[in-house]
C-alpha positions in Angstrom: 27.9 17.4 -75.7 30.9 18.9 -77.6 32.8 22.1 -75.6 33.2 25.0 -77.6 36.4 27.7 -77.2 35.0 31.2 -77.8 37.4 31.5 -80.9 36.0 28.1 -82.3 32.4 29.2 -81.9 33.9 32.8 -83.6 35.0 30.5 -86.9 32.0 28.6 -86.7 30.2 32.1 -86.7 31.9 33.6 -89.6 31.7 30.6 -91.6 28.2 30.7 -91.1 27.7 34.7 -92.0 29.5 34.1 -95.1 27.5 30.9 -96.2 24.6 33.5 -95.4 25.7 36.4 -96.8 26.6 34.6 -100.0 23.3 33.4 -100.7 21.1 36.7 -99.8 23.7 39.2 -99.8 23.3 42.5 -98.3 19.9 44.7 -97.7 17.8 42.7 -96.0 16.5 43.3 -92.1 18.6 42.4 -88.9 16.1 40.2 -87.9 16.4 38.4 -91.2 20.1 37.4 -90.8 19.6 37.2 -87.2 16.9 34.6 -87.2 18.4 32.6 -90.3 22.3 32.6 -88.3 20.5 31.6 -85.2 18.8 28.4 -87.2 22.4 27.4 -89.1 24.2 27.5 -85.5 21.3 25.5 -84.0 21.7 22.9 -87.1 25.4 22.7 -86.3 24.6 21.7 -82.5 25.2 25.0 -81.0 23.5 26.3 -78.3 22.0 29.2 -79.5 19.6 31.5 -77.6 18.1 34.9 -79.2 17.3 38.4 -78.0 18.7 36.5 -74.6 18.0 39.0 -71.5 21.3 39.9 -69.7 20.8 41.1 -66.0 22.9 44.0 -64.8 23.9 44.3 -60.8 24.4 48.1 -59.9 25.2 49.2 -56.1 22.4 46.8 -55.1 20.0 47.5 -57.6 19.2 45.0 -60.6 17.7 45.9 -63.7 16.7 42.1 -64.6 16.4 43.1 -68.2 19.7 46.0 -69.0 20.1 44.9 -72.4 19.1 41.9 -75.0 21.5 40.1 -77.1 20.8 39.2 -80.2 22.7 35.8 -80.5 24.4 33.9 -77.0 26.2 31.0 -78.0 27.2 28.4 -74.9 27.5 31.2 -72.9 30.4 32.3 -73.8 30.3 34.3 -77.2 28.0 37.0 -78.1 26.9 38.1 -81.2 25.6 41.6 -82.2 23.6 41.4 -85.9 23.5 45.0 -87.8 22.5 45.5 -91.1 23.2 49.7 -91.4 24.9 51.7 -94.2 28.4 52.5 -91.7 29.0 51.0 -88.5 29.2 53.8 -85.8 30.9 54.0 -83.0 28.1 53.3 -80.6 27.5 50.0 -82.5 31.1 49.0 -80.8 30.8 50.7 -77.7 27.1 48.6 -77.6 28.9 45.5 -77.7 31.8 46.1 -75.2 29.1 47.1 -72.4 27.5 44.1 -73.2 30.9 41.9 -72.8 31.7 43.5 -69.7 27.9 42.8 -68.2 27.3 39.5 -69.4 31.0 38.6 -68.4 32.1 37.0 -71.8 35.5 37.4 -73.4 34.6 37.6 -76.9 32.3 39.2 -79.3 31.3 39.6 -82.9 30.2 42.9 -84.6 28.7 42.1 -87.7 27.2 44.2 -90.0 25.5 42.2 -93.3 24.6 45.7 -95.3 28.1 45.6 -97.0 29.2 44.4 -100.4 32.0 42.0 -99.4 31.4 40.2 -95.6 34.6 39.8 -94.4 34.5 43.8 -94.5 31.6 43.7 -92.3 32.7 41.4 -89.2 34.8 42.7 -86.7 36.0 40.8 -83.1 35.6 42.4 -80.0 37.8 41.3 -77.2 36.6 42.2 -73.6 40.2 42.5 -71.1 38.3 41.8 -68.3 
């Protein structure tokens, strides 16, 4: 089994949303490009796991289920799907939490709703 970096997964990742993005462009649901990005990552041999549960430890008390991710890759990279007319700021503040929980270093923001992809992904770096 082939071990990923969280910046290789990251290329993989964008190379995939614009393969996708070229062929049904913008509009359609989140769960759409989510599902169809999930099954191209899988084909490539990456562990993929959807709508993953991520646990959160708080002064002894665990909430088993704080938040789902939409895409985990090998652990290590997660990746929030959007599909919304402007990214807000919650959508980025969303992710970092969700960095800082689940431990991981790296994250991608990507919004398919926009006319050129590349406009629509953005990195998110957690300093732990």
């Amino acid at each position: 089994m082939r071990e990923y970096s969280e910046n290789s997964l990251a290329a993989i990742v964008v190379n995939a949303s614009v393969e996708l993005h070229r062929k049904l462009g913008p509009g359609m649901f989140e769960s759409v490009y989510e599902t169809l990005l999930a099954y191209k990552l899988h084909k490539l041999g990456i562990q993929v796991e959807r709508q993953k549960s991520i646990p959160l430890y708080y002064e002894g008390v665990v909430m088993e289920t704080a938040f789902r991710a939409d895409l985990v890759l090998e652990d290590k990279l997660i990746v929030e799907v959007k599909s919304v007319a402007v990214l807000e700021d919650i959508h980025y503040k969303q992710i970092i939490s969700y960095l800082k929980i689940a431990d991981c270093k790296l994250g991608l923001l990507i919004n398919f709703n926009v006319p050129l992809i590349k406009n629509g992904i953005h990195r998110i770096v957690n300093n732990l």
